[in-house]
N, C-alpha and C positions, 0 to 999 in steps of 0.2 A: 495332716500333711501328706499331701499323692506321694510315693515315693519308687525310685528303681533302684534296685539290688546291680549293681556291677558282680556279673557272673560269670564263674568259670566253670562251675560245677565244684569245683574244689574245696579243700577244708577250712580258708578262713575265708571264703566270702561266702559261704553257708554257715558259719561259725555266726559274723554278721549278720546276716538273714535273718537270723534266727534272733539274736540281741534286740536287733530292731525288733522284730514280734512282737516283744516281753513289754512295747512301749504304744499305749495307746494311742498316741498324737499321729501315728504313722501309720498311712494305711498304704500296704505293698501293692503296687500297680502290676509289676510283671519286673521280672530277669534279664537284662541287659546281656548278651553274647557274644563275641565275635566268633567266627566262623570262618574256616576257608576252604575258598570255590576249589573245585574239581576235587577236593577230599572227603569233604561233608562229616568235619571233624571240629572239632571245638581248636582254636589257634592255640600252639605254645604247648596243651595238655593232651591233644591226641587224641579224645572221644569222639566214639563214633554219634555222630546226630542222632540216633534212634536213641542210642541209650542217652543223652542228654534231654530228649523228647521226654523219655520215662520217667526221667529224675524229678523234668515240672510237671510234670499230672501228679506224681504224689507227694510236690511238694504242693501241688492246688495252685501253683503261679504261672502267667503265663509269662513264653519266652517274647524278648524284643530282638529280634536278629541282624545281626551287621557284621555282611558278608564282605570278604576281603581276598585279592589274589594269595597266591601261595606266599610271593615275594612280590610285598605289596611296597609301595614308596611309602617315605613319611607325608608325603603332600595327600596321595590317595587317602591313607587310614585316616587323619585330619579330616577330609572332605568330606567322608562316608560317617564317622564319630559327628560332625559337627550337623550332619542330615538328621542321625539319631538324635540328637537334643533338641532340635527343631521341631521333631513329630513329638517329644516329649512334651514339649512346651505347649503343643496346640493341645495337646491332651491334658494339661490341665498340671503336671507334674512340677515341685517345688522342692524336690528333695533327691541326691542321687547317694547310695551308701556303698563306701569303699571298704576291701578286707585289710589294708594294710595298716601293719604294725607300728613301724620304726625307719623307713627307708626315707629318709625326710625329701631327698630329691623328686621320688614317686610322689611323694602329696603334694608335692611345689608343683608337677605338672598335673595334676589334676586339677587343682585350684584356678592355674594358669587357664585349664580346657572348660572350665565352666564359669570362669570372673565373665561378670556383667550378660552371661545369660540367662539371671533368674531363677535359677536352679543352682541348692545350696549345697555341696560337697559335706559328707558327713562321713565320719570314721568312730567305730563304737570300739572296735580293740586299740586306736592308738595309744602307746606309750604302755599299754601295760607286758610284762615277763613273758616270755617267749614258754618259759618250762608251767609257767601260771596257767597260759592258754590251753597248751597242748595237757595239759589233768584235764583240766574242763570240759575239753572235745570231746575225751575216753570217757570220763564223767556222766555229763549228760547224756551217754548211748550215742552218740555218735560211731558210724563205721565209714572210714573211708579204704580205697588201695590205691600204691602209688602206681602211676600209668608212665612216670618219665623220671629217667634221675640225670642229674650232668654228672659222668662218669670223669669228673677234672676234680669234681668234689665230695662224689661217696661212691661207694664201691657198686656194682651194680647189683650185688645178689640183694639189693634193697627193692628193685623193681618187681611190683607183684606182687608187695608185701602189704599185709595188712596195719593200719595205723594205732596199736594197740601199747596193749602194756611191756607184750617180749619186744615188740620194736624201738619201744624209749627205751629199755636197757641195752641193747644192742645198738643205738644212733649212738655216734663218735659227736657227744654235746661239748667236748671241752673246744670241740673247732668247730662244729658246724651247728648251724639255727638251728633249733628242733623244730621249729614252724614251715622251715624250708624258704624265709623270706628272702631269703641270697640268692633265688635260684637253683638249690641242690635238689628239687625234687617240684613235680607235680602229683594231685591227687583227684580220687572222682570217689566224691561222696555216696553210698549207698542205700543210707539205713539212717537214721536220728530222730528225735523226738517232734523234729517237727514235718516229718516224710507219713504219708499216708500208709504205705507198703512200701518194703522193701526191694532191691532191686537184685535181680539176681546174674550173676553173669560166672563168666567160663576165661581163662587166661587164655590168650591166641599167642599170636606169632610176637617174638624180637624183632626191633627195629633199629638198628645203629645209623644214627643222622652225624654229618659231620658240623662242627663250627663253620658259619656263614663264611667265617674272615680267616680263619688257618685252615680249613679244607680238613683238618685233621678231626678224625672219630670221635665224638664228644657226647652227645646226647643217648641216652636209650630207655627208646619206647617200648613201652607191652600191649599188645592188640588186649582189649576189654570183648569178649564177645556174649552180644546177649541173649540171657535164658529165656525165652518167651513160657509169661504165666501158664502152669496148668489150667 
């Protein structure tokens, strides 16, 4: 079955990625993206395009890119998402695979985004333990950092952190996802069992973005800047 990864770079739709691998009915086509214009940044996680470039060379997949204004409409991203299953469809694809968890609204709009165009929505973490997941991640070699946190939900000295063992002791799980599926955090995978090479990079600059809808200081990003191979 052709199939596209819904990708953000991040730790559960590489966590996915990678499930799907494990399964020989499915053969990965390329890395689905959003992107936005004038930043040349991955939407929502704040990666610079070159290092998301790097990420599929050594995952060996290639990207499928759907570019989006900064503050795009809902009719626009619609427009531009319904292009990309179009070009998927003539390419032969039957299968699109999602990272989420638990968030049952998000899979009802997925479902909604792909009924009756041929192309099957598949989810290989739903419904399983949040704390389940995240062993598994650290487990299997996985390395990711966080690139964004919502400072409404965890403190910020989380950004820039590595996704490891001292960070599951240190994450406040009696209140918050340790997946980050609520939105307390984004992440940019590096390193895993199914990555060719490792990627290297250097923490850059702070970035405080405010909430769209209170204006008030909510969001914070960390510039990812990349090491180019010796």
């Amino acid at each position: 079955m052709k199939t596209v990864i819904a990708f953000s770079g991040g730790k559960d739709s590489t966590l996915a990625l990678y499930e799907i691998q494990q399964i020989q009915e499915y053969e990965i086509d390329s890395l689905l993206v959003t992107l936005t214009e004038g930043f040349d940044r991955v939407s929502i996680h704040g990666v610079r395009y070159e290092l998301l470039k790097r990420q599929a060379e050594s995952l060996g997949i290639p990207l499928r890119e759907v570019w989006i204004p900064e503050e795009c409409s809902n009719e626009l991203y619609q427009e531009r998402m319904e292009r990309a299953v179009s070009d998927m469809l003539e390419d032969g694809v039957t299968r699109m695979v999602f990272g989420d968890i638990h968030l049952k609204d998000v899979r009802e709009y997925r479902e909604k985004m792909l009924s009756g165009t041929g192309i099957t929505p598949v989810f290989p973490l739903w419904g399983r333990s949040v704390g389940e997941l995240s062993r598994e991640f650290i487990d299997l070699g996985f390395q990711t950092v966080l690139t964004c946190v919502d400072m409404d939900q965890l403190d910020r000295s989380f950004a820039g952190r590595v996704y490891d063992e001292a960070f599951i002791w240190d994450y406040p799980e009696e209140t918050r996802d340790i997946c980050g599926e609520n939105g307390e955090f984004h992440s940019f995978v590096f390193d895993g069992p199914n990555f060719r090479f490792s990627l290297e990079y250097v923490l850059g600059e702070e970035r405080v973005v405010p909430d769209y809808l209170t204006k008030k200081d909510r969001f914070l990003f960390i510039d990812l800047l990349p090491v180019k191979p010796r």
